[in-house]
C-alpha positions, 0 to 999 in steps of 0.5 A: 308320292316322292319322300325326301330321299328320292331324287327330285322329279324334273317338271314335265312341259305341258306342251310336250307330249307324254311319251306312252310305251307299251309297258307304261301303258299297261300299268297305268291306271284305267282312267289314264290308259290312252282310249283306242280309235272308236269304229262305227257299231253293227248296228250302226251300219245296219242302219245306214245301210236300210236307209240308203236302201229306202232312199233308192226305193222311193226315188223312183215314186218320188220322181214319178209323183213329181213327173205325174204332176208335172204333167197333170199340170201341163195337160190342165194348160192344155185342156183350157187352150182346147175348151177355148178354142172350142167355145170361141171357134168351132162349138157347140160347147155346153149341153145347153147349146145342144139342146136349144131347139133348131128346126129346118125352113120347112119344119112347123113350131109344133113338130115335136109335140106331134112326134111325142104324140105318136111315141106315146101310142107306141109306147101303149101297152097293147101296141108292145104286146102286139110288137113281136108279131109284126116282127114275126110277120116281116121276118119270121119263118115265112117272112111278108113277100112281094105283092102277087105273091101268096101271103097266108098271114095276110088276115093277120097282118091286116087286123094288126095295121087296123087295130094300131091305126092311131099310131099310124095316123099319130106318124102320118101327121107328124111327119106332115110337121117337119121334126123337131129336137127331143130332149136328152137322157143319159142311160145307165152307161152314161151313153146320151139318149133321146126321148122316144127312141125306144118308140121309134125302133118300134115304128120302124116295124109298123110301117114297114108292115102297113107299106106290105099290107098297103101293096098286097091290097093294091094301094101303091098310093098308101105303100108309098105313103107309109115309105115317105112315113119311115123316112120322115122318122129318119129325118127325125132322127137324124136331126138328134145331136148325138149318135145312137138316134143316127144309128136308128135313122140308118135303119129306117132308111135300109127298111124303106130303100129294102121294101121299096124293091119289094114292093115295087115290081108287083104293082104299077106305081103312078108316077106321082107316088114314085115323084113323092118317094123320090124326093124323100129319099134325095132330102136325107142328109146323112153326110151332115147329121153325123157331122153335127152329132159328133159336134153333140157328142162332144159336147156330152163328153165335156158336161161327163167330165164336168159333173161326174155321177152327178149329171143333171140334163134338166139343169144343165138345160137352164143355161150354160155351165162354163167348165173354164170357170170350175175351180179344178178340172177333174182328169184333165188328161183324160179329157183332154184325150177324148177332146183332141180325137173329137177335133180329128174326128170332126176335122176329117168329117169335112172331106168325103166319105172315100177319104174319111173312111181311112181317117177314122178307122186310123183314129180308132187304131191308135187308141185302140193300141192306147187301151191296151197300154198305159192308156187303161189307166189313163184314160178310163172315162176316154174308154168307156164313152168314146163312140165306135167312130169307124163302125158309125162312118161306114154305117153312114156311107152305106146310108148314103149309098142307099139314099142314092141307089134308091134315089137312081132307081126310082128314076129307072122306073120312070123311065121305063113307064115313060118309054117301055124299056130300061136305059142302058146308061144312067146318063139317060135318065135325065127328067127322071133324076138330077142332072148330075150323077151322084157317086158311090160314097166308098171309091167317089166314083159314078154309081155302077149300072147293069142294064138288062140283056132282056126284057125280064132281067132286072136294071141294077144300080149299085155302089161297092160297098165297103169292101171297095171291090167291084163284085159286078153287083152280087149283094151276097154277104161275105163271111162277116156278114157284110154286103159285098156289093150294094145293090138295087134292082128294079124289075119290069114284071106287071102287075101279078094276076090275083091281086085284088083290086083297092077297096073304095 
């Protein structure tokens, strides 16, 4: 406040900055004291610092949300361009299709219902009970031997073949009939199965033991027709559209093409039942059956990702079921996976087995090292119901190799009846076997011969087997249990004293 004897005060310039000194500003009033830089507070920076540091956290499953749905939507465009390329070209594309009844020219409308039949008697308590003594017979400690020789359960294995003599003639009838399609079911891994496989193993066994009873009795006429029988059943079970009933059918013929070299020596087969065996051994047709499997396992793969834990067979046999027209595609990159190594699979079916073999066991590799990666995680559906593709191919190249070796070796025996002597080509065999020589399945090269250097050696005719190494026809098994060569023999001993003569 200024009284009248100070000296007025000179009006100060708005525009004009005050001028602050040190002193001034120290005894200025708090109000009017010039305020000093404000700096960010400790707590300021701590929180600016734990979110830079979450943003650079989440960034990494921020880009990898958005790449895995990138890419789910890309594999989902891509699945449709497979599944319609499926549906419109190469099929079959819904279980339905699978399951529509097919049959052979030869094969009679009633055929399944005559195979069901004879499943059902061997599937009879009695007959079950009864199964693990024919096994004992055939491949116990003292196992069935070739006829003339002695076989001190003889007794035992007659009473069985007569006690189970419906199910034999059930077997005889249907094969009679041709075959038929069986319905699908799934089992508890979600692998497919067909009615009256369990049934079937089990006829393998009967019959090869009524083959053994029917030689040893001197009947070459009801050996070869209990061999015709097993190889019925594995026409039958070739003609199913999916794997596991292939597998079966290859044991029914290693059982007929094994007896055959048992049973034969022992005994003077006529030429009429040698012509019939003969045959059904040339009317397999393991080549396609497993083409056409992979085609139905397909198929079974689609309907699994299609409905889940909640697959139906018996309504998915009403009618088709269009997977394009569901509203979302579960794991669409799984499926899609499992669809693009079935067109491989399928694709190299079409070259022989020699240049299959390798294509497959590629295959199985590669995903193979997939599963040990990402592709765990990726494909977990892929995983758990691809077929072991490789193992079944080379399965079905030794199939074949028998059906042929069997085939060849039938003929040499005819030959032998015809002229006394074994040939000393397979060239010779003309009148006995096809004009053309079939070839061994593993290299495409003819069939190897051994002719015998004596009259009491055995004629060989044999394939490579799956080592591709020719071991001169030594059917020893290597340290992993497999075959090295496999081979068929066919021995000209006569007819052993002591068999009794066939029962009228």
């Amino acid at each position: 406040m200024q009284d009248e004897h100070s000296p007025a005060e000179r009006p100060r310039d708005l525009d004009t900055p005050r001028q602050v000194t040190p002193e001034s500003a120290a005894s200025a009033p708090l109000r009017d004291r010039p305020r000093q830089l404000e700096t960010p507070s400790r707590n300021g920076c701590r929180l600016l610092m734990l979110g830079m540091v979450a943003f650079a956290a989440a960034s990494p499953c921020l880009l990898c949300c958005g790449g895995w749905y990138y890419l789910q939507r890309q594999a989902r465009k891509a699945l449709k361009v497979e599944l319609t390329r499926i549906r419109d070209q190469e099929g079959p594309f819904e279980i339905s299709e699978i399951l529509k009844p097919r049959s052979w020219h030869q094969d009679k409308p009633e055929a399944a219902k005559y195979w069901l039949q004879a499943f059902e008697a061997l599937d009879d308590p009695q007959f079950i009970a009864d199964f693990d003594a024919i096994e004992e017979l055939l491949s116990g400690v003292s196992p069935a031997p070739a006829p003339g020789k002695a076989w001190p359960k003889k007794q035992v294995a007659d009473r069985l073949v007569t006690k189970h003599a419906r199910a034999l003639t059930l077997l005889r009838q249907a094969r009679e009939q041709g075959v038929g399609v069986f319905p699908i079911s799934f089992s508890v891994d979600k692998r497919p199965e067909f009615a009256g496989l369990s049934a079937a193993r089990r006829a393998i066994s009967l019959l090869r033991l009524k083959a053994y009873c029917a030689a040893h009795n001197g009947d070459t006429s009801g050996a070869a027709a209990a061999l015709m029988d097993t190889l019925g059943l594995a026409r039958l079970l070739q003609r199913q559209p999916t794997i596991r009933p292939q597998i079966a059918g290859f044991a029914c013929i290693e059982s007929a093409w094994s007896s055959l070299q048992d049973l034969m020596p022992g005994n003077n087969w006529n030429q009429q039942d040698l012509i019939a065996v003969q045959s059904a051994f040339v009317q397999g047709r393991t080549h396609s059956s497993l083409s056409a499997a992979l085609l139905g396992e397909r198929a079974l793969a689609i309907a699994i990702f299609r409905y889940g834990d909640n697959i139906a067979l018996e309504q998915l046999a009403e009618g088709p079921e269009d997977i394009l027209q569901a509203e979302e595609i579960q794991q669409p990159e799984d499926l899609l996976y499992a669809l693009q190594n079935y067109r491989k699979l399928i694709q190299a079916m079409q070259k022989p087995f020699a240049k299959t073999i390798p294509i497959f066991q590629t295959i199985e590799d590669e995903m193979e090292q997939e599963s040990r990666g990402l592709g765990s995680v990726r494909y977990p559906v892929t995983n758990a119901i691809f077929p072991n593709a490789a193992a079944v191919l080379i399965a079905c190249a030794s199939t074949h190799a028998r059906h042929i070796t069997a085939y060849e070796g039938i003929a040499l025996e005819r030959f032998r009846q015809v002229t006394g002597v074994f040939p000393q080509e397979l060239r010779q065999l003309e009148g006995q076997s096809a004009n053309v020589r079939p070839l061994d399945p593993f290299d495409s090269q003819p069939l190897r011969y051994l002719a015998p250097a004596n009259r009491t050696d055995p004629a060989t005719v044999y394939s490579v087997g799956q080592n591709l190494v020719d071991d001169n026809g030594d059917p020893a098994e290597d340290a992993d249990g497999i075959p090295l060569d496999l081979v068929f023999r066919v021995t000209s001993s006569p007819r052993q004293i002591g068999v009794p003569p066939l029962k009228k």
